[in-house]
C-alpha positions in Angstrom: -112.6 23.2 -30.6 -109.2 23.7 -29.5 -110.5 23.8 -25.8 -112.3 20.6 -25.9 -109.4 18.9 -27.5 -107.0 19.9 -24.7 -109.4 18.6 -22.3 -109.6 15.2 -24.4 -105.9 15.0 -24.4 -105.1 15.5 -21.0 -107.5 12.7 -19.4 -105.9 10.5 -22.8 -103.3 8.8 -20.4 -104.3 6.4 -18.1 -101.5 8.0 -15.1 -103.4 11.3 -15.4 -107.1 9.2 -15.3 -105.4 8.2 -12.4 -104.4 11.6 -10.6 -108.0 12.8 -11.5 -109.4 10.0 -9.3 -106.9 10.1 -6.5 -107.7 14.1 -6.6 -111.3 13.2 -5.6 -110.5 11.8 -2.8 -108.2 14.7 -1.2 -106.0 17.9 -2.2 -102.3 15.8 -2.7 -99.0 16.9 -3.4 -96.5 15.6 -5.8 -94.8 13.4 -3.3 -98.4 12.1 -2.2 -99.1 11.3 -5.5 -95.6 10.1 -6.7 -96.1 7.5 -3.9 -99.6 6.6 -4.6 -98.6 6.0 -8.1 -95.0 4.7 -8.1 -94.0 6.4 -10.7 -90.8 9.5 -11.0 -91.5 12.9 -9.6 -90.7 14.8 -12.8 -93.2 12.2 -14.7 -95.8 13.4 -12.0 -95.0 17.1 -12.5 -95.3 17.0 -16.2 -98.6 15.1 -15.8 -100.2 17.7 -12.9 -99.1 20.6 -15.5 -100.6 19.0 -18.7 -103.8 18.6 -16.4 -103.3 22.4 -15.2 -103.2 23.7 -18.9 -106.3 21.8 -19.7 -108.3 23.6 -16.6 -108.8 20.3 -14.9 -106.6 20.8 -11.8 -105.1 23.6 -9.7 -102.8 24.4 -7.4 -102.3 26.7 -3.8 -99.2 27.2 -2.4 -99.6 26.6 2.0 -96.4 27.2 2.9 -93.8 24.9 1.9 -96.0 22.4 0.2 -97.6 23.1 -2.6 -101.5 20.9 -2.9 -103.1 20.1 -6.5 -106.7 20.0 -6.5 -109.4 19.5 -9.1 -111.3 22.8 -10.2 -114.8 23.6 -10.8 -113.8 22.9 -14.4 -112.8 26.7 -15.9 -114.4 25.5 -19.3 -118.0 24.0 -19.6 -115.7 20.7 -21.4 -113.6 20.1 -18.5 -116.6 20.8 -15.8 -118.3 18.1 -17.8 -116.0 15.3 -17.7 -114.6 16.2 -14.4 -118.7 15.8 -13.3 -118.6 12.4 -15.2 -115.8 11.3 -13.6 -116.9 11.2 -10.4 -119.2 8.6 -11.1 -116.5 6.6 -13.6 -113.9 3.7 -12.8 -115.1 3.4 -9.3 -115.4 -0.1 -9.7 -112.2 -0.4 -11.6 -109.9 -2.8 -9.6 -106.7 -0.2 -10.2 -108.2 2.6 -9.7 -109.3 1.3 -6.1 -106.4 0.0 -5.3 -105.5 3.2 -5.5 -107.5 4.8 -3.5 -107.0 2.8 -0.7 -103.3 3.8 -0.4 -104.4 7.4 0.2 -104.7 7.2 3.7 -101.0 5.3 4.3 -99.4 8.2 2.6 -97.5 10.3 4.7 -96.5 13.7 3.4 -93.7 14.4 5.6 -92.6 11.1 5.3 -92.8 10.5 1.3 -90.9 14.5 0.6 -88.5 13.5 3.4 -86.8 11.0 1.1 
């Protein structure tokens, strides 16, 4: 139970919905999605490492950057919903938005500032 309701929790705010859907797209860094979202690096850290704990995203270090990316789902919970979400919100006028910012993000523009 205690796996499922981490899971539940972490996609319970709508900015993490959000960095789920933006990590469908591509492997981002925090600046990348910082940017995208236009919301405070530390809020975007704390919401990548909530998402981390619940086994919905990872992270590889390349270099100086560090990329989050979704996982396979390490739990058969968060493989499920991270399955379902690929088919959710597509239509959803933010959540598009969104995603069309993606490719105006620079990375070595955004982490220069």
């Amino acid at each position: 139970m205690k796996t499922f309701l981490k899971v539940m929790k972490a996609l319970s705010d709508p900015n993490r919905v959000k960095i789920i859907k933006l990590l469908q797209q591509k492997q981002m860094c925090v600046c990348e999605l910082q940017g995208a979202l236009g919301i405070a690096q530390p809020t975007v850290s704390k919401h990548l490492k909530i998402l981390e704990e619940s086994g919905l995203v990872d992270f590889q270090k390349d270099g100086l950057w560090v990329n989050y990316f979704l996982t396979d789902g390490t739990t058969p919970y968060a493989a499920s919903v991270l399955g379902n979400l690929k088919h959710w919100l597509d239509d959803d006028p933010e959540i598009a938005e969104l995603v069309k910012k993606i490719p105006l993000l620079d990375r070595a523009e955004l982490c220069r500032k």
